[in-house]
N, C-alpha and C positions, 0 to 999 in steps of 0.2 A: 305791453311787454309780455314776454312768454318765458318761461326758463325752458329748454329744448334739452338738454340733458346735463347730469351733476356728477361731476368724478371727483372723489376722495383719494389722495395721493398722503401716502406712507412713508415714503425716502428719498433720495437723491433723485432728481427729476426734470423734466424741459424746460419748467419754470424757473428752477432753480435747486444748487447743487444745496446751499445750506440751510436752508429754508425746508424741512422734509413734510411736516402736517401742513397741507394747501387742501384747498375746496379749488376745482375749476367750474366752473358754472358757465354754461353755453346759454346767452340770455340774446334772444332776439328783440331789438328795441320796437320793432313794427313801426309804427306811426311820430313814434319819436325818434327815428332814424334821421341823421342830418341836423335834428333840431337842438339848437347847445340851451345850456341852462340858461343864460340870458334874454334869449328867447320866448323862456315859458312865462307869463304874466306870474306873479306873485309867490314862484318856487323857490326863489332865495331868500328869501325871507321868511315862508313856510317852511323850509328846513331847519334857518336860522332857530326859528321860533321850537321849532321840535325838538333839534338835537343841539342844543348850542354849546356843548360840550369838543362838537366838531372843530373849536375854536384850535383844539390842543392839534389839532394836526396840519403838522409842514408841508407835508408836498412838495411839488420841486419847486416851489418858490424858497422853500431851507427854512421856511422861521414860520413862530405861531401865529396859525390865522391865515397860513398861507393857500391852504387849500378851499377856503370860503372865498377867499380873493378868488381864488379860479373859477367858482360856483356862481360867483358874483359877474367876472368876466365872462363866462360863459365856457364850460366844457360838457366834454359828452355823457349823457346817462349813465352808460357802462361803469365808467371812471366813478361815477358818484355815487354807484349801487357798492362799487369795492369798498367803500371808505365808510358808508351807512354800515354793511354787514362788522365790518371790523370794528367801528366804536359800538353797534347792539353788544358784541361779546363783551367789548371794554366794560362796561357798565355792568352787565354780568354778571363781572367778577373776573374776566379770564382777560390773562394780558396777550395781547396779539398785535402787530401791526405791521409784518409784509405784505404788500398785494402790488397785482399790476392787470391792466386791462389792454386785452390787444385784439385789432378786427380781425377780422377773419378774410379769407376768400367771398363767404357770400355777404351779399351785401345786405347791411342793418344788422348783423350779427356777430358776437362778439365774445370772446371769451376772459370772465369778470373771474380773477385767482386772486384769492384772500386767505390770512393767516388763521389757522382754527387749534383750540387747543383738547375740545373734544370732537368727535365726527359727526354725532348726531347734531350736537349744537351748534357744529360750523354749516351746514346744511341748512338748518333752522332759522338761520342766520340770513344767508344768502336769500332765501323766499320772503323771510320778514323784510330786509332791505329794498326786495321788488314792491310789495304790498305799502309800504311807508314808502315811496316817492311815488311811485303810481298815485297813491291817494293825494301826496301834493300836487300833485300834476292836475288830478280831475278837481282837485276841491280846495287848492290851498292848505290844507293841513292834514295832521292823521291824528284821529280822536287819544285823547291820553289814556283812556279806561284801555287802548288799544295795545299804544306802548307799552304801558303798564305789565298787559298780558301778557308780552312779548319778553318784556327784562324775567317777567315770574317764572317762563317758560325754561326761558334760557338759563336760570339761576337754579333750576329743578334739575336740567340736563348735566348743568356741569357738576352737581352738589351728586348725582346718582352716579356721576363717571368718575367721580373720584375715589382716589386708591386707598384715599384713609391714610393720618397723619403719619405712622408708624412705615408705614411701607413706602412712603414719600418722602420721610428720610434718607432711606435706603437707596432708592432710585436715584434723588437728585446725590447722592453720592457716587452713584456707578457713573454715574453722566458726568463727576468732575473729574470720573476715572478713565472715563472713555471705556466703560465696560457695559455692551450692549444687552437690553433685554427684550423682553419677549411677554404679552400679555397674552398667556394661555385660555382656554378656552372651557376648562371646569374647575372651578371651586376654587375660584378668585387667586390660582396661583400665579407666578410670576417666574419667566427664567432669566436667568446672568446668565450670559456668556454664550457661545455657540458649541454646537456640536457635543463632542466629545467634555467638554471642557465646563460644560454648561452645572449651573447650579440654581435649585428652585426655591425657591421661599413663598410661605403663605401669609401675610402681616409680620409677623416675627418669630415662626415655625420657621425650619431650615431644613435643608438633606438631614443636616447631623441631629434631629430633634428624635431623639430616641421615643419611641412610641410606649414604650415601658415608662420611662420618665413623665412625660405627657401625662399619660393616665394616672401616675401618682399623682402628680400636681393639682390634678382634678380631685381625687380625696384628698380634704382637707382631712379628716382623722386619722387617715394610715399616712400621711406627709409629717404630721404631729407624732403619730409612733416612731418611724422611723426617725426625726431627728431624735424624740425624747433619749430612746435607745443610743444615740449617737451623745447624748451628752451636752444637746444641746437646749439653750432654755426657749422652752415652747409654754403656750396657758394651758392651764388644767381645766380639762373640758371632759366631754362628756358625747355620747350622741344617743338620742332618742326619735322613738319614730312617733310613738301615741302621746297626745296631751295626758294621759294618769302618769305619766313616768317623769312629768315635767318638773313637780314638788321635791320627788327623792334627788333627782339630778340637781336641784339647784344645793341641797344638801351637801349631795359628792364634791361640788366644787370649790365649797366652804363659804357659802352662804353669798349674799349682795354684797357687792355691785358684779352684775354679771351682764356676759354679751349673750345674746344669741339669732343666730344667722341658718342658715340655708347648706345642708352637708355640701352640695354641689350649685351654690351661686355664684354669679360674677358681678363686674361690675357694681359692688355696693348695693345687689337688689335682696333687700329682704334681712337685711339688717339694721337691729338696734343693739345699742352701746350702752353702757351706763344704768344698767336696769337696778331699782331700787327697791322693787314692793312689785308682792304678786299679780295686782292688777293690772301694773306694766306688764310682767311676764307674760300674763298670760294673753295680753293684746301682741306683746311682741313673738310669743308661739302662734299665734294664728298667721302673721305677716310672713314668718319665714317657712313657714309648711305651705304656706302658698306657693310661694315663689324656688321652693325646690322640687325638683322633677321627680325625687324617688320620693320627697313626703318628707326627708331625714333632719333631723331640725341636731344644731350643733349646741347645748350650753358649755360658754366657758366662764371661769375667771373675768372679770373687767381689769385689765389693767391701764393705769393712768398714765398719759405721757402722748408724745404727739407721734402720731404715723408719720412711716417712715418709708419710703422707696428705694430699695440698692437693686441697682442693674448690674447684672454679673453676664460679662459674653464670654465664652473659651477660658472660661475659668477667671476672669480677673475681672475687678468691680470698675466698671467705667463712669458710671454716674450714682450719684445720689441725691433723691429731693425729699423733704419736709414739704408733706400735703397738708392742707389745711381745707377742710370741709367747706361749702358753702358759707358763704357772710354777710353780715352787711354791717356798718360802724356808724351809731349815733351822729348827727351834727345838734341834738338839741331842739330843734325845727319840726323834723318830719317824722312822718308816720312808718312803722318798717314797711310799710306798703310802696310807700315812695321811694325810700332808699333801695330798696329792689329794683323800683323800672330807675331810678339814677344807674345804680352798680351796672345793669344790663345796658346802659347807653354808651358803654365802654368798648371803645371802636373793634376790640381785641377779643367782645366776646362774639359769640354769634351758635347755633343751631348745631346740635351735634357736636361732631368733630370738624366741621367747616374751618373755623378760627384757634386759635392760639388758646382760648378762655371759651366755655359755654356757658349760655345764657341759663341766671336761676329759673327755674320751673317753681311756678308756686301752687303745688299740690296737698293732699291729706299730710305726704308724709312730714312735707315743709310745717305746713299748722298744728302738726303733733309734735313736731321735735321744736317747735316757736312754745305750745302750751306747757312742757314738761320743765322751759325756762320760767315761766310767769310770766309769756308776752303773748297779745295776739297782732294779726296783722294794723289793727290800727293802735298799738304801742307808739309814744313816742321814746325814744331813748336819749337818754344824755349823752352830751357832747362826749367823744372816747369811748365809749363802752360799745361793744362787740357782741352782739347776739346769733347765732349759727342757726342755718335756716336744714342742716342736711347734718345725720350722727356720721355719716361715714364720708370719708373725704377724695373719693373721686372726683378727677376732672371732668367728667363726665355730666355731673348731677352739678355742678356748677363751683366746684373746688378751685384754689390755687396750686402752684407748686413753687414750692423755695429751693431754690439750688446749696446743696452742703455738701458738694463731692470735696470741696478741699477742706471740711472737718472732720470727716466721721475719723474714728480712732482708727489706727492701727488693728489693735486687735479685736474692733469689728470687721475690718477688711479680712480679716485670717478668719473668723469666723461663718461670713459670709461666702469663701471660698469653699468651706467644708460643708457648708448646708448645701450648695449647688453640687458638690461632690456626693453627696451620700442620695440626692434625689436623680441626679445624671442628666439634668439638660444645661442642653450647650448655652441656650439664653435665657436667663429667668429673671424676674421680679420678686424679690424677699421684700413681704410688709414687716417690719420692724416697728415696734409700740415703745419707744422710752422720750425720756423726757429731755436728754441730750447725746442726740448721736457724738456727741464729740469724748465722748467718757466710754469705758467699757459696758457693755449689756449686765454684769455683770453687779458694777455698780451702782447700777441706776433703778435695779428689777424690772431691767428690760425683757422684752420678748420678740422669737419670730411667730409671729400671728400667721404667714401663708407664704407657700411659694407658689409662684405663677408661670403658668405656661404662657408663650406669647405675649409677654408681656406689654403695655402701651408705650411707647419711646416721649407719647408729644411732653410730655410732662418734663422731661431729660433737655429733647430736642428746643423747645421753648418754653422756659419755667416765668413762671409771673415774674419772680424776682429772681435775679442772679444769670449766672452765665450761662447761655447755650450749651451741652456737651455735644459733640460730635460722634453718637451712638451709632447713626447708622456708618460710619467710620469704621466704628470695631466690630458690629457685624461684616464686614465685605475683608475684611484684614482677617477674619475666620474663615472665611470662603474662599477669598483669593489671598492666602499670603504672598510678600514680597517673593518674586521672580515666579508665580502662578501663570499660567495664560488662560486667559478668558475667552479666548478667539480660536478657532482655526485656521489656517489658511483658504481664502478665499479665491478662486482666480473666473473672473466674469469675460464672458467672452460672446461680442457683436461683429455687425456688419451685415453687410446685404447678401453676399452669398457665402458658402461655406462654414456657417456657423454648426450647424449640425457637427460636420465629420469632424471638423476641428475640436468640438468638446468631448466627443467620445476617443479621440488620439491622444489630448492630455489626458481626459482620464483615466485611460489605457498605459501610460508612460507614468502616473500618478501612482499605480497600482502595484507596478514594479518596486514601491518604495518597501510592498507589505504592509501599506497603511487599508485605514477602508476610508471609501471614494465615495462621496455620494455625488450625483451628475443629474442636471434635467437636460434635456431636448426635446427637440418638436415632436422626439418619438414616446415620452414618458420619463418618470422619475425615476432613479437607479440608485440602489444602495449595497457597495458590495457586489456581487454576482448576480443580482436580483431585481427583478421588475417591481416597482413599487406598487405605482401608476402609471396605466398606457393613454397616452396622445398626446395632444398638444400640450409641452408642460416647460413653456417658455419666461412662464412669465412670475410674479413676485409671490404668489401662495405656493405654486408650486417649488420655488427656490425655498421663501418656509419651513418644505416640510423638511427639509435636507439640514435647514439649521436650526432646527429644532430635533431633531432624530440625535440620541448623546450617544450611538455609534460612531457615526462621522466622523473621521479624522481631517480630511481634507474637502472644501467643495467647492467642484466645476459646474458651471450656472451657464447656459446658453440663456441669451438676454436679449429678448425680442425688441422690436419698437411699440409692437401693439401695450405689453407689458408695464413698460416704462410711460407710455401715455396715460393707462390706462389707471393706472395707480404708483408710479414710480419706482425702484428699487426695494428690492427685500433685505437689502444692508446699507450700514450709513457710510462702509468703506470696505472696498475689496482692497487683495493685498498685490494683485495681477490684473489687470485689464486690459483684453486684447480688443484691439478693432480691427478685423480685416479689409473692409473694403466698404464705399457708401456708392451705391447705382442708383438710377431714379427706377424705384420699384413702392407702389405700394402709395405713390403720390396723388395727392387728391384726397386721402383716407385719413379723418381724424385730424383735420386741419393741418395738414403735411403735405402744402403746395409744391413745396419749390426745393429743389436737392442742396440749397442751402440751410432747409429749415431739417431736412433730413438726414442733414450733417451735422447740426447742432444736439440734436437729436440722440445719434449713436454716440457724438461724443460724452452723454452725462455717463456712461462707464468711465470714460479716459477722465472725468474730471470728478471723480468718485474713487477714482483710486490712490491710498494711503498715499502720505509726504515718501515713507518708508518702503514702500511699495514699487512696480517697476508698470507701467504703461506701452505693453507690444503696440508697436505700430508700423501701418504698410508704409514705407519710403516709396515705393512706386503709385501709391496712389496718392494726390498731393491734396485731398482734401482731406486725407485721413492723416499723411505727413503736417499737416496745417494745424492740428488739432494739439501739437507739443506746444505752441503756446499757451495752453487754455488750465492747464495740469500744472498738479503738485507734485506730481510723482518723479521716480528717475522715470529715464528714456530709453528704450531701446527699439530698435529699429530692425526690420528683416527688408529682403527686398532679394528678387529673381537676378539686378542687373547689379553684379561687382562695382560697377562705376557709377553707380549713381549717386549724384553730388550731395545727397542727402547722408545718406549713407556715409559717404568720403569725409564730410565732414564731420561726423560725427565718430568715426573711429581716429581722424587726428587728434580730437577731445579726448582721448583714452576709453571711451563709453561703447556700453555694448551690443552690438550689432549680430543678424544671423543673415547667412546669406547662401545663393545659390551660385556656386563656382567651380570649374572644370568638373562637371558633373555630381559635386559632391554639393550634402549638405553641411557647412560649418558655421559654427558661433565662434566671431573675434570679441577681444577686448584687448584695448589699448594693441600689445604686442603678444597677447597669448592666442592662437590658433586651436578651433579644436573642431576636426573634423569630423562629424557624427558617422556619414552615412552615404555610399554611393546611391545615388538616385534610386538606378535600377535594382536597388535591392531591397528600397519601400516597396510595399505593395500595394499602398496607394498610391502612390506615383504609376502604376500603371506601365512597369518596367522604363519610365522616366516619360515616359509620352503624355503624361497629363500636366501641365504646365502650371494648372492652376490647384492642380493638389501637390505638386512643390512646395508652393508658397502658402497652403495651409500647414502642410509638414513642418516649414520654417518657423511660424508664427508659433505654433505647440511647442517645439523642441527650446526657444524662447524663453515661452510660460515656462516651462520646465525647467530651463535651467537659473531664470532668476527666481524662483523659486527654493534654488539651493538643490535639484534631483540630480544625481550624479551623472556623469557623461556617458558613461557605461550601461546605466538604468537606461537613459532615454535610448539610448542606439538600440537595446532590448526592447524596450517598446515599439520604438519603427519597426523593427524589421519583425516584429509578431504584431504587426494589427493589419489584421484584412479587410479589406471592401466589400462584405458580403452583404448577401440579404439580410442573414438575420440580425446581426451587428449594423448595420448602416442599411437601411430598406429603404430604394428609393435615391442611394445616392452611390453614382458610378459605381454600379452592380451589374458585372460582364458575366454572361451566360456563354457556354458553350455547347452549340447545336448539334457538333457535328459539322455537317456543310458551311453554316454561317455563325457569327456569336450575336448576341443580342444585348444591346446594353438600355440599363432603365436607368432613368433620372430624372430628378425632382426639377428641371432647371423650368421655371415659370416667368422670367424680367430677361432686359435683354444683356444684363452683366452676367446672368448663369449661360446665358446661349454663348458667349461669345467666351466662355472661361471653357466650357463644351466643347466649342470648336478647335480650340488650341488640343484635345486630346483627336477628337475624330478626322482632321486632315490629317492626324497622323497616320493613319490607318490606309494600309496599304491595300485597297480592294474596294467592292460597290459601297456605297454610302445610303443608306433608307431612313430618312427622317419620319416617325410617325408624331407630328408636333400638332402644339395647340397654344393655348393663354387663357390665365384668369380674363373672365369676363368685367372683373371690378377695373381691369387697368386699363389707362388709357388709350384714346383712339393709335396716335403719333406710337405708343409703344408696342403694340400689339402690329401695327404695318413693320418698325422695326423687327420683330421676333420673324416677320416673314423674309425679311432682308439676310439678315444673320444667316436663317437656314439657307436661302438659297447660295449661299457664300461657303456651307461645308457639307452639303448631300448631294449626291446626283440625281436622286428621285422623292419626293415627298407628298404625303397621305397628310391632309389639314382635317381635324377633327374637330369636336368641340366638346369640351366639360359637358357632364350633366346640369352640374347645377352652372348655368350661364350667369347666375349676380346681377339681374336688373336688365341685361340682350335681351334683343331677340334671337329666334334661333336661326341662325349661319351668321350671324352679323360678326363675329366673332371670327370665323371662320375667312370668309370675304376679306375684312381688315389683315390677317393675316397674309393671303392673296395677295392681294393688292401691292404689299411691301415683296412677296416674292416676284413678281412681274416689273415691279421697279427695278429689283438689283438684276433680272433678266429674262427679260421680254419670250426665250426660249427656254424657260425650264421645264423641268416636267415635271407634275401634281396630277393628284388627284383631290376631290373633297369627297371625303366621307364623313358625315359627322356624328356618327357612333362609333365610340372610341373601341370597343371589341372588335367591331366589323372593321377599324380602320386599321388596326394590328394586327389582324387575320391577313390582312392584302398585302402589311409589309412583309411579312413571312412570306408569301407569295412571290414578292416581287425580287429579291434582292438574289444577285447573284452568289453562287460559291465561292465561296472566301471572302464574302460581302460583310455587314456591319447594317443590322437595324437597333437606328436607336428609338427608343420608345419616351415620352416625355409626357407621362398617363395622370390625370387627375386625381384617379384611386391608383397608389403602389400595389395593393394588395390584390386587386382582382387582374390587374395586369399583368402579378408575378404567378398567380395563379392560372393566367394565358400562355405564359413561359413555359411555366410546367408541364402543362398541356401540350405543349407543341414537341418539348423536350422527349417525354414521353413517347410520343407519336413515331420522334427521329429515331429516337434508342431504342 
């Protein structure tokens, strides 16, 4: 077996609308082509034996066990490689299990789509699943030291891709909000929301994290001033930098028991508690001058009583836990050596921040803070009694956390309000030292020991003991309050031909709102008045940058097929989704045989567009009219012909409809009329002679007005957006010669020739076709384009692209031929197959008051032919 190429898919997509994280995997079975699992001597059983966890997966048989049955009855590799890659993750750690396997055109190959929940991993995944049945294949099994490798791999990938518990709160809250984000691409931030609207978070840092704030929070001695100053009760402490100042310092603070720590540490490093006698001191000044970066070592006070954590978002306390340091708890029996690996077999601990609980570490600092109790590690302890393997009670170093949000008093809540008040960040963690938050600080001689920036949520979000709070709740209730929008308007717009003009006339009619626009096309990204990025920028990075840019008020997305194959959508729902039209263009490429699979295809916009949202659709084209079954969205329909049944019936329903009628463009609903716009006064319509920039006109004014853009806005937009070069390069861009006009266009499949032809029979004078075709497309279409043309030129010059796509050179050319001598035996042609030299001769041939149309592979050097010739006239 071979894997032939591997796409990573992001959003809504071919495979599927809900389903957005897919791996497709293009795996040629070679030799095991035709041959089912039944067939193979001792692979069901070999797998049985390897993965037998397989057991848990249904398949369409619906019940457990039912996909082994199939392996047992025999199906094809593909299928068994989808369901191998998917339980490697399961095992993992990572929960996945959509996929599906479907052949392809060529034969023995097949395209294997499975659920991933990181990229690199699901990849990872897919190759290890070739490599473990290949090997039962050749050998009956796959070595365990092998699997082994494979589960450690994948358990590394997903453990590095993770966002970290605090920010995985947050997320899986935006996600029950339907508030989309964004994984940025420097210093692990994160954005909510699109556009304009967007907000960024870095773990529990926010827009609103005053950098002033921050930085206090960071000194621990001026966060102590300033509350002291403030009235509020802090330890008496001290900072020093050299060990001779360590004696007097412990003096100032009034003698043992004292803490001393790290001016600027975190997470619990470099702290001891409870210091008794200088010999501790002074071991415990060497730990914390270590571990601080300026050298600053802090003594304070010891005070007794249990830490404390209050989480304060936007000013009000959402959670509170009671930490409790590392532990373990006599049974009488064991040694603390063993009650450690018992404690750590506790399904809930694990590595890190991985799990809910971390695993004890048993280091120096564990056997120093075990010796200062009277234990060592082979202690045994009495039944009940509790010895602490860590002084500081981070979850981190293998702590618990007790949930006490529904005790702490009153007037610790007012107090912890004002210590976040006098520090100024919007989300902190106050360590709190008393012995019952439920009493005031007051009376307990309590203290706030530290405010923290960023503070860790897992401890709130999953406490060992007690209730869940829902933190990352009140963070997104700061960011987005009730009636906020997180979103822009979106409006995605496909189809086979016309998508270009058609995005840049919405967001030209867009513009008129006074919002800022941001647009991609096949011409580049636009933001505003402005070239972002030029070229081809069809597809989901480049849509991206436009919802990610916090300009953006509104975005128009031209939405390729290559895009959408290629990695799927750059959102999980637009609010507009226009489909213009589905030709057979572009067939054969990327496993997109058949114009039905090319209608499924364009449809992931129409079935990607919000419940709340509205789904433009062509009524005159009826694969694209076919597609309102498949959608959640409303419906509205444009269409060239007043009576068409589709149309008709859908304005009896009261639903709204655009259409082309006694020359005019208007949008009905139910019984309201509103006429936008005489034809002949778009100027893309081409003073009405272009039939099929009509019906893109209609489809925009559409978008537009389900949209909510006023009737007035959009008629302003028609009637100021021009067909020019530089605004639209390449598409219906009329020159005037003087003697002749010259028109350039992109039309390359035989639905742009034939949308072409409905403008140039219009034309009252000679006809000169300077045409061609991509060399990628098929034979049958390419004889078609020669057909077309001979049906609206009187003379025509057959050239051929530079880059021919896998031709030879004229083959191209010929094929085209061949269709013009079918539709008539007496036309007249030329072949030149250099495209300069062939528009050199249409200039030449074409009578006065004639019409050469040009149909160039490069826009650019052909408009730059134009010029040239223009020049020559003038």
């Amino acid at each position: 077996m071979k894997i032939l190429k591997t796409l990573t898919l992001r959003g809504p997509n071919y495979w599927s609308i809900r389903y957005h994280k897919l791996i497709v995997m293009r795996l040629d079975l070679e030799d095991l082509d035709e041959r089912y699992s039944n067939q193979i001597p001792g692979f069901y059983e070999g797998l049985n034996d390897v993965l037998p966890s397989l057991v848990e997966h249904y398949c369409s048989p619906g019940y457990r066990g039912g996909f082994l049955e199939r392996v047992r009855e025999g199906t094809l590799m593909g299928h068994i490689i989808e369901h191998v890659a998917l339980e490697l993750q399961e095992l993992a750690g990572m929960r996945v299990g959509f996929g599906r396997t479907r052949e392809t055109a060529e034969r023995g190959v097949y395209n294997v789509v499975f659920e991933y929940m990181d990229e690199r991993a699901g990849r990872y995944a897919g190759r290890a699943a070739v490599r473990l049945c290949q090997s039962i294949v050749d050998t009956g099994t796959y070595p365990r030291v092998e699997l082994e490798q494979d589960l450690q791999d994948l358990r590394e990938l997903w453990s590095n891709a993770s966002l970290g518990p605090s920010t995985e709160t947050i997320i899986t809250e935006a996600d029950e909000r339907k508030i989309p984000w964004i994984q940025l691409s420097a210093r692990a931030m994160l954005q909510l929301g699109y556009g304009v609207h967007q907000k960024r978070i870095q773990a529990t840092l926010s827009d609103y994290s005053s950098i002033l704030a921050v930085e206090l929070a960071c000194d621990k001695e001026g966060t102590k001033t300033i509350l002291r100053d403030a009235g509020i009760p802090v330890p008496q402490g001290t900072v020093i930098q050299y060990f001779d100042e360590l004696e007097e310092a412990i003096e100032d603070v009034g003698g043992y028991p004292i803490v001393i720590k790290p001016l600027d540490g975190n997470h619990g490093r470099g702290i001891t508690i409870d210091i008794n006698s200088w010999e501790e001191a002074q071991e415990a000044y060497d730990l914390a001058s270590n571990a601080a970066k300026t050298r600053s070592v802090i003594i304070e006070r010891y005070y007794r009583g249990s830490d404390h954590r209050i989480l304060v978002v936007n000013g009000e306390v959402v959670a509170v836990a009671e930490r409790v340091p590392a532990h373990v708890t006599g049974d009488g029996r064991s040694t603390i050596s063993e009650l450690i690996d018992i404690t750590n077999e506790d399904p809930r601990r694990g590595d890190g921040h991985d799990n809910v609980l971390t695993r004890i570490t048993l280091d120096k600092t564990a056997i120093d803070v075990l010796k200062r109790q009277g234990y060592d590690l082979d202690s045994v302890l009495p039944e009940g009694e509790r010895v602490f393997l860590r002084a500081t009670a981070n979850l981190s170093t293998g702590g618990i956390a007790i949930d006490r949000t529904d005790e702490i008093h009153p007037e610790n809540i007012w107090l912890a309000k004002r210590v976040v008040k006098n520090i100024g960040l919007d989300i902190a963690g106050i360590d709190v030292v008393t012995s019952d938050i439920s009493k005031p600080l007051r009376e307990t001689d309590g203290v706030v020991v530290e405010v923290n920036a960023a503070p860790g949520f897992r401890m709130h979000a999953a406490p060992s003991v007690g209730l869940p709070r829902n933190v990352g709740g009140a963070v997104l209730d700061m960011l987005f309050p009730p009636g906020t929008p997180s979103r822009i308007p979106i409006i995605s717009i496909t189809g086979t031909n016309g998508k270009t003009t058609t995005t840049r006339l919405i967001a030209h009619i867009f513009r008129q709102t006074g919002k800022v626009i941001g647009y991609t096309t096949t011409d580049g990204i636009y933001i505003g008045d402005y070239l972002v990025e030029k070229g081809d920028t069809t597809g989901p990075q480049s849509a991206q940058v436009i919802l990610r840019d916090p300009t953006v008020e509104v975005a128009v997305l031209e939405t390729a097929r290559g895009g959408i194959l290629r990695a799927g959508l750059a959102f999980d729902s637009c609010d507009v989704g226009v489909v213009l039209n589905v030709a057979a263009d572009h067939l054969g490429i990327g496993d997109i045989d058949t114009i039905e699979q090319l209608t499924s295809l364009k449809s992931v916009v129409a079935e990607a567009t919000s419940p709340n949202g509205y789904v433009v659709l062509n009524a005159d084209d009826e694969r694209v009219a076919g597609m309102a079954e498949r959608v959640k969205g409303k419906i509205a329909y444009f269409s060239m012909n007043p009576e068409n049944p589709v149309l008709q019936d859908h304005l009896r329903r009261g639903r709204l409809v655009a259409v082309y009628e006694n020359g005019y463009l208007s949008i009905l609903e139910g019984s309201l009329t509103f006429r936008i716009e005489e034809a002949k006064n778009v100027p893309i319509t081409m003073g009405g002679m272009a039939p099929f920039m009509i019906a893109n006109a209609l489809a925009a004014c559409l978008a537009a007005f389900a949209q909510g853009v006023d009737v007035e806005l959009i008629r302003q937009g028609l009637r100021t957006f021009n067909l020019s070069a530089e605004k639209t390069p390449g598409r219906m861009n009329l020159f005037d010669l003087g003697q002749y006009h010259v028109l350039l266009d992109y039309a390359h499949n035989p639905a742009s020739y034939e949308a072409l032809g409905g403008f140039v029979k219009n034309w009252q004078g000679d006809r000169v076709g300077v045409i061609g075709g991509p060399g990628d497309r098929r034979d049958e279409d390419l004889i078609q384009l020669g057909r077309l043309s001979a049906q609206m030129f009187d003379y025509m010059i057959v050239k051929e692209d530079y880059d021919r796509r896998g031709r030879n050179s004229g083959e191209v050319a010929d094929l085209i031929i061949k269709g013009i001598l079918q539709e008539n035996p007496e036309a007249q042609y030329d072949r030149i197959l250099d495209e300069q030299e062939a528009i050199t001769t249409g200039f030449e041939k074409v009578k006065d008051g004639g019409l050469v149309v040009i149909l160039p592979e490069s826009v650019g050097a052909a408009m730059k032919r134009i010029e040239a010739e223009q020049a020559k006239q003038g």
